[in-house]
N, C-alpha and C positions, 0 to 999 in steps of 0.2 A: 333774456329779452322776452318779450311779451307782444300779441297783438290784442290788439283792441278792436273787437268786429262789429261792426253796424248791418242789420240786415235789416231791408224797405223794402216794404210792397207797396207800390206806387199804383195811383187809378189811370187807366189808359187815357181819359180825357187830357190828364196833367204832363202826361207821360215824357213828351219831348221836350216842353218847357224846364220839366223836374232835369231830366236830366244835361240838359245842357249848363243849368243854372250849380249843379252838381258839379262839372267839370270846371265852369270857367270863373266859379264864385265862393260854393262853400269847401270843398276838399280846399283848397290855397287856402281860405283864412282860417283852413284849420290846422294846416301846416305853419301857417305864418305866425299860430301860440309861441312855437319851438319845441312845444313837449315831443314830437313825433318825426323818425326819422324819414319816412316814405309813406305814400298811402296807393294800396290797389286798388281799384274799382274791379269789380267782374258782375256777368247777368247772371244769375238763378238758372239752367236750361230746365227746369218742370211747368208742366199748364198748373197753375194752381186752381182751387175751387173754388178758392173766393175771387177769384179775377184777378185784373193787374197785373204788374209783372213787378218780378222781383230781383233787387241787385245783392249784392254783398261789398261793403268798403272795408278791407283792412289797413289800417292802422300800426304801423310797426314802433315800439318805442323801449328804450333800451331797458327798462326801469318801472319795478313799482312804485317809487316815490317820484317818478316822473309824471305815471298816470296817474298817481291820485292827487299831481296839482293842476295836472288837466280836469279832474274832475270837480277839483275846488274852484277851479279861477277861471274856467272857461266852457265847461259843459252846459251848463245854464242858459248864458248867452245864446249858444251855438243852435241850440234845439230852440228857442224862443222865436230864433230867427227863421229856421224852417217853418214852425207850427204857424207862425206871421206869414207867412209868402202861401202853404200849403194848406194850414190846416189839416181837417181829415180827410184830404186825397191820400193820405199814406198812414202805412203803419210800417214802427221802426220798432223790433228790438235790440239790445247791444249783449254781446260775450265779452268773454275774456278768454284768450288761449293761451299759455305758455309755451313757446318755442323750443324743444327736445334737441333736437341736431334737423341738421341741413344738408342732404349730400348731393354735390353737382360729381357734373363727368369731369374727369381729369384734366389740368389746367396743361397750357401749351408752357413753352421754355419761357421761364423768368427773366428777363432783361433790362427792365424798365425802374427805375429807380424813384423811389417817394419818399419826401420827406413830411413827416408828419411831428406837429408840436403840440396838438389838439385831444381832440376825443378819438381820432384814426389809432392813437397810442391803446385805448382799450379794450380787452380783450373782449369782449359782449360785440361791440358794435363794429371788428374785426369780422367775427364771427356773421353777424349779420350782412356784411359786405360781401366777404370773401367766401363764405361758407369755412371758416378756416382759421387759426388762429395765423400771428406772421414773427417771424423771428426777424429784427434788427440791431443796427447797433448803431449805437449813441454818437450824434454829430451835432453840430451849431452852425447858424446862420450868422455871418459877420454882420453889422451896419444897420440890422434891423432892431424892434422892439417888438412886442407886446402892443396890441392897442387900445388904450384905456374901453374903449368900446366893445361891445360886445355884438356881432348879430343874430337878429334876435332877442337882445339883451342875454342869450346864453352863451352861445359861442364865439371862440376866441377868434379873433385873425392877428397878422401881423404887419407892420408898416415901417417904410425907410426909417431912418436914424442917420442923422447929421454927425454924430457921436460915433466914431469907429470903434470902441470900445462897446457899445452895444452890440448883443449878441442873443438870440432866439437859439433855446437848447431845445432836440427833439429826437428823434430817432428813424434814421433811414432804413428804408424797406428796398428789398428786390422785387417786383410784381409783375406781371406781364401785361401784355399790351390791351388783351382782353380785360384783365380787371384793371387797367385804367380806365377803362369805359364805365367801370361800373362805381369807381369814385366818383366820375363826373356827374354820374345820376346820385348818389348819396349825395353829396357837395351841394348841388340845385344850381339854381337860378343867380344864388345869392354871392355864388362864388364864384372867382375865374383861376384859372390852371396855369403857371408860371413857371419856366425853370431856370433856373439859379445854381450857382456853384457854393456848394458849400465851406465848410471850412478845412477836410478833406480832403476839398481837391473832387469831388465825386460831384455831377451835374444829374440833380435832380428836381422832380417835377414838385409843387408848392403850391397850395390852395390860397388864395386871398380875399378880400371881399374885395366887390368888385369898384367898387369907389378907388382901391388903392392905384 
């Protein structure tokens, strides 16, 4: 996994415009590429000397062939539209960090069950979720499909099926109730939380888009 850091030092004049326009316009469409799994925002705590104050956006994404179609298909755009609204009330420059390990404090008792048919199956973006990798074992969703659609245009979800012989193969997790919270924040906006009996017999929880 890799993050993608953007550091700005913004002019106080612009200050609150930049940043409001930051939360509730450019971080979303730049999430809404697909290349990127989460984005932070944080402030800079230093007086700087050249003025203004400074933020830092990370950018988490699972993949160097992932960043470098954000940098082909969408980086351009992205910056065009800032330098359009800002100009030189700011200066931005960008890193790249590669992600070593992640270590959280010790997770409470596992009880909660997840079924995942997606990218949750990968171990990188496990990793970034969980701080962790997860052992499961292989189940199926009856009635369902695959949905030719993707959102995003990357990620998969799944949808009823009239067809009882359709069947959604994936792999059920135990996780606790704590890191379900924290799929719901990977998952976004774009997804809703569903639980379902598998095939099993095991009642567990299931990401969809939310149109389903």
């Amino acid at each position: 996994m890799l993050i993608y850091n953007v550091t700005i030092n913004v002019e106080d004049s612009v200050h609150l415009q930049w940043l409001e326009w930051m939360k509730s316009t450019h971080i979303p469409e730049v999430l809404e590429t697909g290349k990127f799994l989460e984005a932070t925002m944080t402030r800079v705590l230093v007086d700087e000397e050249m003025g203004g104050i400074t933020y830092s956006v990370q950018y988490k994404v699972s993949d160097r062939k992932t960043l470098d179609a954000y940098y082909r298909e969408d980086a351009e755009r992205m910056r065009n539209k800032t330098m359009q609204r800002f100009g030189n009330a700011l200066v931005a420059f960008r890193t790249e960090l590669q992600v070593i390990t992640i270590e959280k404090a010790p997770i409470k008792s596992a009880t909660t069950h997840l079924f995942a048919y997606g990218t949750l199956q990968d171990p990188e973006v496990q990793k970034m979720v969980f701080s962790r990798g997860l052992k499961g074992q292989e189940d199926y969703l009856k009635s369902h499909s695959i949905s030719a659609g993707k959102v995003g245009g990357l990620y998969p979800t799944i949808q009823k099926s009239a067809d009882q012989n359709d069947r959604v193969d994936g792999v059920v997790y135990i996780i606790s109730q704590e890191e379900l919270q924290l799929v719901d924040a990977y998952e976004g906006r774009a997804y809703q939380r569903k639980e379902v009996i598998l095939a099993s017999g095991i009642r567990a929880w299931v990401y969809t888009e939310k149109t389903y």
